[in-house]
C-alpha positions in Angstrom: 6.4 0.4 -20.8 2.8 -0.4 -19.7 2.6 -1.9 -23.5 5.0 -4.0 -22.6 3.7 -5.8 -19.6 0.3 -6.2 -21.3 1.7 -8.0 -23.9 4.1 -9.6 -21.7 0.7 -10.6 -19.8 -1.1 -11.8 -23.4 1.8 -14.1 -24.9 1.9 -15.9 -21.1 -2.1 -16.6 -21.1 -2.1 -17.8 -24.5 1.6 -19.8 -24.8 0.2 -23.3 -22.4 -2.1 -24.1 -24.8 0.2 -23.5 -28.1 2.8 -25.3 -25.8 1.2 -28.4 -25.5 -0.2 -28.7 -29.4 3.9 -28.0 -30.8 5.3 -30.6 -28.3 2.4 -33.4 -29.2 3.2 -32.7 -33.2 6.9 -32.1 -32.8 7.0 -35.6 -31.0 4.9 -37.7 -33.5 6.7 -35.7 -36.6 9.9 -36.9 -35.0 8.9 -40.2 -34.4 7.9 -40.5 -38.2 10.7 -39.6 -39.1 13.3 -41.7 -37.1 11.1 -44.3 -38.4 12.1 -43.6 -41.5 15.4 -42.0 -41.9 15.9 -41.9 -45.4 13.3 -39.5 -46.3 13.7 -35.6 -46.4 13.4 -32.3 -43.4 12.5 -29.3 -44.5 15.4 -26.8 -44.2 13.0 -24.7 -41.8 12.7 -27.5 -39.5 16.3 -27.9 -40.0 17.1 -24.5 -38.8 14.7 -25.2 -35.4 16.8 -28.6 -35.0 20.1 -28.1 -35.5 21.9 -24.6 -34.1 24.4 -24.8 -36.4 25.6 -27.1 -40.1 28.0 -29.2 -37.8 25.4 -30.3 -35.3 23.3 -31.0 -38.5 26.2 -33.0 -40.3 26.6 -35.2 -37.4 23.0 -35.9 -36.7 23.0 -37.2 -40.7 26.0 -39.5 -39.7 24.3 -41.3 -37.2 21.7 -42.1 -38.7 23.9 -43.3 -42.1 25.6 -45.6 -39.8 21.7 -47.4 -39.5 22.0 -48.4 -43.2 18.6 -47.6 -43.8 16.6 -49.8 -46.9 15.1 -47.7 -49.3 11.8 -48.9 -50.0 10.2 -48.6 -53.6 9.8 -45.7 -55.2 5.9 -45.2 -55.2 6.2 -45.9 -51.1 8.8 -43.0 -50.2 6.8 -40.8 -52.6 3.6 -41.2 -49.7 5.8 -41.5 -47.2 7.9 -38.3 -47.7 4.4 -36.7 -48.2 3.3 -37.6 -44.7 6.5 -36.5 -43.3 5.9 -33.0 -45.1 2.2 -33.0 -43.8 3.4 -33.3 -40.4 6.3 -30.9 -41.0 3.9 -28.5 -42.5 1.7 -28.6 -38.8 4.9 -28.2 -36.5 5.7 -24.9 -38.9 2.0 -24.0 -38.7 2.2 -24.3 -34.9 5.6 -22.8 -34.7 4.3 -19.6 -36.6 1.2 -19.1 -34.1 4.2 -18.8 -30.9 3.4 -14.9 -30.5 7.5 -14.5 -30.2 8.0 -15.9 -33.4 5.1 -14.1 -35.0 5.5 -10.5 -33.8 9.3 -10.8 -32.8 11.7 -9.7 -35.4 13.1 -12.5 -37.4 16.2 -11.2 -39.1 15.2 -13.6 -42.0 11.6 -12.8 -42.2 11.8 -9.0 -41.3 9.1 -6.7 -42.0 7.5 -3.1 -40.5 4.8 -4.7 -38.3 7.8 -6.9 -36.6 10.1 -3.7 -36.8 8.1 -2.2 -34.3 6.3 -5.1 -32.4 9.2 -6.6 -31.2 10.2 -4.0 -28.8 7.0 -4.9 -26.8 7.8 -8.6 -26.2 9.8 -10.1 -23.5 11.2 -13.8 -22.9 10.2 -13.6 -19.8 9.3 -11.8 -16.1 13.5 -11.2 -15.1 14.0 -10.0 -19.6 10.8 -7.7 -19.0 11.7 -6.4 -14.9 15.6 -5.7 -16.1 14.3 -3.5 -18.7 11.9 -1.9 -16.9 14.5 -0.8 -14.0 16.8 0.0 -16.7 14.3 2.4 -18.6 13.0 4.0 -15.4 16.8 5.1 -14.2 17.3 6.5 -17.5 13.9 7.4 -20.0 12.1 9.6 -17.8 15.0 12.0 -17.4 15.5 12.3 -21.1 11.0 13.4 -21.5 11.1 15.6 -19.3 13.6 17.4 -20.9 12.7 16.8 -24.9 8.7 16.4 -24.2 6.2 13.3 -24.7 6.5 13.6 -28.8 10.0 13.9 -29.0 10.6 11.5 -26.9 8.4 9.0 -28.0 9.3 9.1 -31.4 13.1 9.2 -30.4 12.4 5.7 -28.6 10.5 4.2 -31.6 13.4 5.2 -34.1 15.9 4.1 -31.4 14.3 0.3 -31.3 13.3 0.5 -35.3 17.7 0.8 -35.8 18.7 -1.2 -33.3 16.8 -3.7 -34.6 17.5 -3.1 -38.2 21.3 -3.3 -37.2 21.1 -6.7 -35.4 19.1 -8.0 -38.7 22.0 -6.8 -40.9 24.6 -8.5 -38.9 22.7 -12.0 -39.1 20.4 -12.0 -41.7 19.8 -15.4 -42.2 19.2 -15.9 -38.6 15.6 -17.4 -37.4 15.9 -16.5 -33.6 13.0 -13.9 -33.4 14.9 -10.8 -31.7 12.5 -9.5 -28.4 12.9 -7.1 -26.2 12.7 -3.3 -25.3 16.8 -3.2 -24.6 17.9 -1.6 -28.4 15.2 1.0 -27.4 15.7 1.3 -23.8 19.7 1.7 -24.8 19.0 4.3 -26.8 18.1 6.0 -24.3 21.0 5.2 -21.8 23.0 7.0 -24.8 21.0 10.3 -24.9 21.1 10.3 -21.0 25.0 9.8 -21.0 25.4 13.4 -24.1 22.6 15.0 -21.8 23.4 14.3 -18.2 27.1 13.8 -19.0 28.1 14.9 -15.4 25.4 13.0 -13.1 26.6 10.9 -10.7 24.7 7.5 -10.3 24.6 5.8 -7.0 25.7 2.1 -7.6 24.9 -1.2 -4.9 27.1 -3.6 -4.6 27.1 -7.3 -3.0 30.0 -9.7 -3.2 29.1 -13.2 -1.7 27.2 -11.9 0.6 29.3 -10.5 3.1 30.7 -7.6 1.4 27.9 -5.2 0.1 28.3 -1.5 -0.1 27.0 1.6 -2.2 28.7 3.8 -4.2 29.2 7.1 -6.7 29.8 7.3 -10.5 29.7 9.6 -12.6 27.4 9.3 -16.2 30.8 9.8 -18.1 32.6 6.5 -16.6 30.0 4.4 -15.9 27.7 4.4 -19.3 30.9 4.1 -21.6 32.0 1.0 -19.6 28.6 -0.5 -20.3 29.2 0.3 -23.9 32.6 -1.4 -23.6 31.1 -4.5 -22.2 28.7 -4.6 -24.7 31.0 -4.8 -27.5 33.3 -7.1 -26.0 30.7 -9.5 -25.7 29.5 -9.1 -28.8 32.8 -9.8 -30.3 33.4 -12.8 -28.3 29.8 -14.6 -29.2 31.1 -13.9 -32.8 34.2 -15.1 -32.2 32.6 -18.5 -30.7 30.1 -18.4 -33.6 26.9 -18.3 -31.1 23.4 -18.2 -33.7 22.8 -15.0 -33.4 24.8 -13.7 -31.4 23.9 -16.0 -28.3 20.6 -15.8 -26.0 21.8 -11.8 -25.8 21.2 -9.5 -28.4 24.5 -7.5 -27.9 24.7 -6.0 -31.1 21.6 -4.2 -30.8 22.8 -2.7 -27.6 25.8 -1.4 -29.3 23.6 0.0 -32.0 20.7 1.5 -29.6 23.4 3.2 -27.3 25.0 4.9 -30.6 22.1 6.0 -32.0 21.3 7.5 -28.6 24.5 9.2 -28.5 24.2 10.6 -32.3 20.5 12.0 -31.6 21.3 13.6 -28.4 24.6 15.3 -30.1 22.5 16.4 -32.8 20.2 18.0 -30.5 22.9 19.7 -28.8 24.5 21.0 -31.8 21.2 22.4 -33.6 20.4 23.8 -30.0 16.8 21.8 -30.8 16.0 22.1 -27.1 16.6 26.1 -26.8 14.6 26.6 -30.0 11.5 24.6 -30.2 11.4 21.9 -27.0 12.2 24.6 -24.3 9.6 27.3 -24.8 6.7 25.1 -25.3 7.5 22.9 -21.9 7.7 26.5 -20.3 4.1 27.2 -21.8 2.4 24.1 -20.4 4.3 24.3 -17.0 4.5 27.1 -16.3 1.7 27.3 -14.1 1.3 30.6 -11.5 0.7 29.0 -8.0 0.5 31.8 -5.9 0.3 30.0 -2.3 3.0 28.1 -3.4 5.6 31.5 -4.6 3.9 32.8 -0.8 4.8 29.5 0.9 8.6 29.8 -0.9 8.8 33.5 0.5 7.9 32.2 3.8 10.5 29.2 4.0 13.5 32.1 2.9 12.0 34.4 6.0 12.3 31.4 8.4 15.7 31.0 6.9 16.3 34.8 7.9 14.9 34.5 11.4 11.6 36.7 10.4 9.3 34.4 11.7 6.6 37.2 12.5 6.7 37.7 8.9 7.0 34.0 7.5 3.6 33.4 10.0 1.6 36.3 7.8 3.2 34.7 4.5 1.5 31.2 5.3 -1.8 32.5 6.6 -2.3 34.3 3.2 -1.0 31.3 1.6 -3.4 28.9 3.3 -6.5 30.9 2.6 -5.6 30.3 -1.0 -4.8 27.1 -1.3 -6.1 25.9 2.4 -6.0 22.0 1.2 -2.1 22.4 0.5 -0.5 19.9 3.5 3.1 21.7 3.0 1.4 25.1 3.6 -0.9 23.6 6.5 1.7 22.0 8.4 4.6 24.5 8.3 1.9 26.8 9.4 1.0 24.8 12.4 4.7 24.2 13.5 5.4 27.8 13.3 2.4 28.5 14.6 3.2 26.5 17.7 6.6 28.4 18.4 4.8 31.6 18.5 1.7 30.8 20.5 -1.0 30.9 17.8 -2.2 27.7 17.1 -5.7 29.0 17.2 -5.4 30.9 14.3 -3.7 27.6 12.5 -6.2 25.3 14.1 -9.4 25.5 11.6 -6.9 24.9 8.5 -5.0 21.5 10.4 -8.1 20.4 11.1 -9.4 20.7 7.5 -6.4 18.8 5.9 -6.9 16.3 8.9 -10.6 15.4 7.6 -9.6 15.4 3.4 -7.2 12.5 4.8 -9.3 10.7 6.6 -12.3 11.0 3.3 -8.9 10.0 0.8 -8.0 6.8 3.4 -4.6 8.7 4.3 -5.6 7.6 8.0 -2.0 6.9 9.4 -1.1 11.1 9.1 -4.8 12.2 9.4 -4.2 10.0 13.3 -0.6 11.7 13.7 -1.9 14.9 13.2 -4.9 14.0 15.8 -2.7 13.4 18.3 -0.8 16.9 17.8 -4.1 18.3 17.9 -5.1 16.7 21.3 -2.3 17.3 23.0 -2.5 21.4 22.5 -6.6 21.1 22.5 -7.9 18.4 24.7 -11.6 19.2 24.2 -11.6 19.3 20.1 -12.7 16.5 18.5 -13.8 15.1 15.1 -17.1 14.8 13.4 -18.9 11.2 14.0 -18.4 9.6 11.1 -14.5 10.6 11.0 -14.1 9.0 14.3 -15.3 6.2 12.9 -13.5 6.0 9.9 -10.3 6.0 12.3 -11.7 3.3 14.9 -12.3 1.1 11.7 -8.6 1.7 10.4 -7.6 0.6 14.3 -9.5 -2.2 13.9 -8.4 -3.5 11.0 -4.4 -3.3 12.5 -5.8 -5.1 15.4 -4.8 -1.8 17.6 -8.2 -1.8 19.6 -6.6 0.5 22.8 -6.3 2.9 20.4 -10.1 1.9 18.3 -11.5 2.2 21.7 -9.7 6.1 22.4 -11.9 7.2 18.8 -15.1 4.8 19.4 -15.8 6.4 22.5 -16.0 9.6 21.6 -18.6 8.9 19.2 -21.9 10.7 20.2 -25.0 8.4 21.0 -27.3 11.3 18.8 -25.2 9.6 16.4 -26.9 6.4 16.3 -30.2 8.2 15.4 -28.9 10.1 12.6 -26.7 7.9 10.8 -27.7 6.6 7.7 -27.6 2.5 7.6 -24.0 2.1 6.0 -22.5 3.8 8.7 -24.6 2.4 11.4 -23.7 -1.8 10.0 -19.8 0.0 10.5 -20.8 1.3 14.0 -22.1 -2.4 14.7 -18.9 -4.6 13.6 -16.5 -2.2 15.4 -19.1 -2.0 18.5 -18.8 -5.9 18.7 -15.2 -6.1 19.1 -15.0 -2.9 21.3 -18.2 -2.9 23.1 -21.2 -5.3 23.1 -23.6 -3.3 24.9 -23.3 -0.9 22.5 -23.5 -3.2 19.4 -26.7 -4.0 21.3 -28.3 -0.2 20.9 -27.6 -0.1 17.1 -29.9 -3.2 16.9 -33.3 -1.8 17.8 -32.3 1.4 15.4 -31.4 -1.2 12.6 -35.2 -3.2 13.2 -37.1 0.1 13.3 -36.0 2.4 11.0 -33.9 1.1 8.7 -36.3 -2.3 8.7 -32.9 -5.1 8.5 -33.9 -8.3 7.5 -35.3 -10.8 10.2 -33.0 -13.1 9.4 -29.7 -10.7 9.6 -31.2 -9.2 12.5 -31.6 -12.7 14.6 -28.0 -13.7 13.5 -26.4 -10.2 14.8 -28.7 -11.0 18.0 -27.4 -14.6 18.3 -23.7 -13.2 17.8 -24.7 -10.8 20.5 -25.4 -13.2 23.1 -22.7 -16.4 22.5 -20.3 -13.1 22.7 -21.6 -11.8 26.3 -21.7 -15.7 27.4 -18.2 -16.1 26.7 -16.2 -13.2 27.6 -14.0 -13.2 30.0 -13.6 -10.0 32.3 -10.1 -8.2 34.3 -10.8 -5.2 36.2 -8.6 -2.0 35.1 -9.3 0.1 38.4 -8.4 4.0 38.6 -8.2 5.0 42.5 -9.3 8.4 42.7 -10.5 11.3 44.5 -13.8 13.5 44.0 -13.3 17.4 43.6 -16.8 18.0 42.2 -20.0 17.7 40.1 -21.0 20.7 37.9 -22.9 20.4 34.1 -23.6 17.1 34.3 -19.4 16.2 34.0 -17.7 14.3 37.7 -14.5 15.9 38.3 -11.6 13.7 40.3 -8.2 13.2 40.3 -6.6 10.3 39.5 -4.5 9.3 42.4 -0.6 9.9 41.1 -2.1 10.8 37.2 -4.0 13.8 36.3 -7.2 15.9 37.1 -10.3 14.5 34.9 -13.5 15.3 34.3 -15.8 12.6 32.6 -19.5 13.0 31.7 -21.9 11.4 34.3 -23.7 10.0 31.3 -20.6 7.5 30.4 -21.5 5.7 33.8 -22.6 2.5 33.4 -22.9 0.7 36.4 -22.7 2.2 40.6 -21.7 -0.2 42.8 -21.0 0.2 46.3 -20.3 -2.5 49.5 -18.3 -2.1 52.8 -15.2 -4.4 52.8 -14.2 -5.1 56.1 -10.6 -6.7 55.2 -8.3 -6.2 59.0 -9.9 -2.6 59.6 -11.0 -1.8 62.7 -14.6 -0.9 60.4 -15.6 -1.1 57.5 -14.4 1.1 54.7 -16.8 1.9 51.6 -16.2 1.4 47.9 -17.7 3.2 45.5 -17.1 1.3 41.8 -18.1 3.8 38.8 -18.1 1.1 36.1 -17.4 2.8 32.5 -17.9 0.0 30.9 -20.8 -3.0 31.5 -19.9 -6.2 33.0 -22.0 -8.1 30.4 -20.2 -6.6 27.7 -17.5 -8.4 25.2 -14.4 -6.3 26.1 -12.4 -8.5 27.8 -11.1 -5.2 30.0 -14.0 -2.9 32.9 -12.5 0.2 33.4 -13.3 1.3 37.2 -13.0 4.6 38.6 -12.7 3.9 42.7 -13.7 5.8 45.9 -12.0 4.5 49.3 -14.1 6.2 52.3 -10.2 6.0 54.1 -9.0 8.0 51.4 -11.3 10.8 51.0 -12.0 13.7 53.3 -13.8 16.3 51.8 -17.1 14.6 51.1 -18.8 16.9 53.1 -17.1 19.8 51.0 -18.6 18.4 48.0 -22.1 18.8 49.8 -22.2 21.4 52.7 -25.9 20.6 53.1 -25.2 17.0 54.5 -25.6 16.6 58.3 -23.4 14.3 58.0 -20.4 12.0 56.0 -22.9 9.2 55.4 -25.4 11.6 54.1 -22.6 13.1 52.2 -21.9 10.1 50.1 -25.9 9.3 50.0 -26.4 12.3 48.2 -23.0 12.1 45.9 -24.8 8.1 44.7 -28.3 9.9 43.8 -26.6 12.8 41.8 -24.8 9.5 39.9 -28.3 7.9 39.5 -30.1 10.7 38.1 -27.9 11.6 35.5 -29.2 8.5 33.4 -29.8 4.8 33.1 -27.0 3.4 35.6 -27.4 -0.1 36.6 -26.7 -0.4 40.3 -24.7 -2.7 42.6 -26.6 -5.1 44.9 -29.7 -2.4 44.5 -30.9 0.8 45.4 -31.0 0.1 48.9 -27.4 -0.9 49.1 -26.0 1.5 47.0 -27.8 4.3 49.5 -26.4 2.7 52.3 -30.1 2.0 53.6 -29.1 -1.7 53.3 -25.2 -2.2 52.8 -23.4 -5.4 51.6 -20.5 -6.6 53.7 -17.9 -9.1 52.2 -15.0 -10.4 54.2 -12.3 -9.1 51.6 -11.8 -6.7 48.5 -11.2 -10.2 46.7 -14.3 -11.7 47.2 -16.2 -8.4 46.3 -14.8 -8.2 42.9 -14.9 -12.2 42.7 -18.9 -12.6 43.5 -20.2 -8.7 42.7 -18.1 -9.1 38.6 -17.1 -12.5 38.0 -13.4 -11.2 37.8 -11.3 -14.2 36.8 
């Protein structure tokens, strides 16, 4: 079938220009002609005229009711010889129309068009049909007789469907196309070999009434047949050229040969004897994780789970890439507690599918993952490969989820391809980190000037025009230990997030109605400069928090308490603080008026 669509591909490249070069001769040969009506067509231009001897007849008439003047005898000699010249080019041309010279001209037959013709198609709907048709029915029929069989049992089935059709009009120049004598063939080996299958049929009447239904092969192929021939008898009957636009006969004759093969088969037992046994030889392939993994579905069946469990471990370790073994392991594995065995095997498959771009069930699996082990992660690279995907499907909440788990060691170590990825996906995510892949990119892997100065002016126009929203998290402090914060999120869940991740400290007394002031603490995970159009805030409320001096018994007091809480923040790394040092240790504190103008003048909230 792929033969057929790259010829189906070649006649359509090369038929414009053969189009245009038969209509400009047909036209002027025509014109020369009704010019001069007296002189002689060649019975092959005839044939391309006239579809039958009436139409001819009556054409003739016409132009007898002209009364056209003979001229003398030396001028209609030249003339006629023009006329053939030009008669001679339209048949030239004709003969270069790769239907005409590799379809089967009943006529013209020969072995090259006996076979050649099965391969051409008038058009995308002759070629599509055929293909659908040969789909629901020829692959059945290999797999059961084999490739050579088969193939030569669809050459022979074209080769006498074709032969038939040329018998029934042999004087017939319509070049016969088409893979349908072949593909019927087949449709009658499928109906002697699969005799008792039943089809599911669609149906849609005007377009209110549409439904689906079952057939058996038995019914449904020999009402095809029946169609077929009464078709064929009524274009005969009518007296179409060749049977009309259809070439019913070689149906007919495909679909019996089909049915004569596939009862010859049957009756020498050809399948048992020679076909069978070597298919068994070259399938028959031992897969033992795959016998293991069977055993293991039949004990689930049985309610031995314990012993399905040991049945897909051993099968995993021999085939661990296997994503039918891997993930019936890991659901069973999560019904009896033991995902930790199934673990290093999910997570495995989840990596081959994110190298082979299967990213949509590599991301499913992830989430499984996280939500039984919350600290395990992927390598680098992986997590990019998934934030890229995200990207791409415009799902940047979720980019944002993989990007930020990204280590910053990565950065150093990543060779330049994945570092330019790690840039385009940082400027839509994050522009302050786009910003640390540039020095990297200048240094060591020595960018260009020129693409270095155009990611730098990106850089900037993208800061200058973002526009920010605040997404605050009110929460309370529970303690700082190995470098990680751990709070609760007020009406969420307990959290611990590395002190590194903090961008920006900001802290100001807002005096709103209170009878004093109450402190804010801001933890800014994101920096206000950068292009996502969202700062995520984790908030402390000094009226909402009482255990400050908990946190740090050796205060003398709740001011020191928090002092000391803000230094641990700075000296975990480069956080930019909010007004300054002096303000954020409450040496010099920042009133405002209202919570509103804080967030208005301290990050240009809109």
């Amino acid at each position: 079938m792929a033969l057929c669509l790259i010829a189906h591909l070649a006649v359509n490249t090369g038929m414009s220009s053969i189009g245009k070069r038969l209509d400009m001769t047909a036209q002027e040969m025509m014109s020369y002609f009704l010019q001069h009506p007296y002189l002689e067509l060649d019975p092959e231009i005839s044939k391309q005229l006239f579809d039958d001897e009436a139409a001819e007849e009556q054409f003739y008439s016409m132009l007898d009711q002209l009364n056209p003047q003979l001229p003398e005898k030396d001028i209609l000699a030249g003339e006629q010889e023009e006329l053939d010249l030009l008669m001679a080019d339209v048949l030239e041309i004709l003969n270069e129309i790769p239907i005409r010279k590799w379809g089967l001209i009943p006529s013209q037959k020969s072995l090259t068009t006996l076979l050649s013709h099965m391969f051409l198609h008038a058009g995308w709907m002759h070629l599509f049909g055929n293909l659908f048709m040969f789909y629901l029915c020829g692959p059945f029929i290999e797999d059961v007789w084999g490739r050579l069989i088969y193939l030569s049992f669809y050459l022979i089935g074209g080769i006498f469907s074709a032969l038939v059709y040329a018998s029934r009009f042999p004087d017939s120049t319509i070049p016969l196309i088409g893979a349908s004598g072949a593909i019927s063939a087949c449709m009658g080996a499928f109906l002697v070999r699969h005799f008792k299958i039943r089809i599911k049929f669609f149906y849609w009447v005007f377009f209110f009434f549409r439904g689906t239904f079952y057939a058996p092969t038995w019914i449904m192929l020999p009402i095809w047949f029946l169609l077929e021939l009464f078709n064929a008898k009524v274009m005969d009957a009518v007296g179409a050229v060749g049977g009309g636009g259809v070439a019913h006969w070689a149906h007919i004759a495909g679909f019996i040969c089909g049915v004569l093969v596939a009862l010859g088969m049957k009756f020498f037992k050809a399948e048992e004897r020679y076909v069978a046994p070597k298919l068994e030889v070259r399938t028959n392939i031992t897969d033992k994780s795959y016998t293991l993994f069977e055993e293991a579905q039949q004990m689930l069946k049985e309610g031995k789970k314990e012993d399905a469990f040991v049945k897909l471990v051993t099968a995993v370790r021999e085939k661990p890439g296997d994503p039918d073994v891997v993930e019936s392991l890991w659901w069973l594995a999560s019904d009896l507690n033991r995902l930790n065995i199934a673990l290093p095997f999910y997570k495995r498959l989840m990596e081959s599918r994110i190298r082979k771009g299967i990213l949509p069930l590599a991301m499913q699996q992830y989430d499984q993952m996280r939500s039984y082990f919350p600290q395990e992660s992927l390598p680098d690279a992986m997590l990019l490969e998934c934030a890229g995907y995200l990207i791409q499907n415009e799902e940047k909440k979720e980019a944002c989820h993989f990007f930020e788990q990204i280590s910053s060691e990565f950065l150093q170590q990543a060779p330049q391809g994945h570092l330019m990825k790690y840039l385009g996906i940082a400027m839509v995510l994050d522009v302050d980190k786009a910003q640390r892949v540039i020095p990297i990119l200048e240094t060591r892997h020595r960018l260009p000037p020129a693409e270095l100065d155009l990611y730098k002016k990106k850089l900037y126009d993208m800061r200058a025009k973002t526009v920010k929203t605040l997404k605050i998290f009110p929460c309370l402090p529970l303690g700082i230990s190995d470098g990680k914060l751990i709070l609760q999120i007020v009406g969420s869940e307990r959290k611990e997030i590395e002190l590194k991740r903090i961008r920006v400290l900001s802290v100001a007394q807002i005096q709103n109605a209170a009878p004093k002031p109450i402190l804010y603490a801001d933890l800014l995970l994101d920096e206000i400069e950068g292009t996502s159009e969202i700062i995520r805030v984790i908030r402390f409320q000094s009226n909402q928090i009482n255990n400050m001096r908990t946190l740090f018994p050796q205060a003398v007091s709740i001011s020191d308490a928090w002092q000391q809480f803000f230094l641990t923040i700075i000296k975990s790394g480069a956080v930019k603080l909010i007004p300054d040092e002096n303000g954020v240790l409450l040496k010099k504190a920042v009133l405002y008026s209202s919570l509103e103008e804080y967030e208005t003048r301290v990050f240009k909230i809109v």
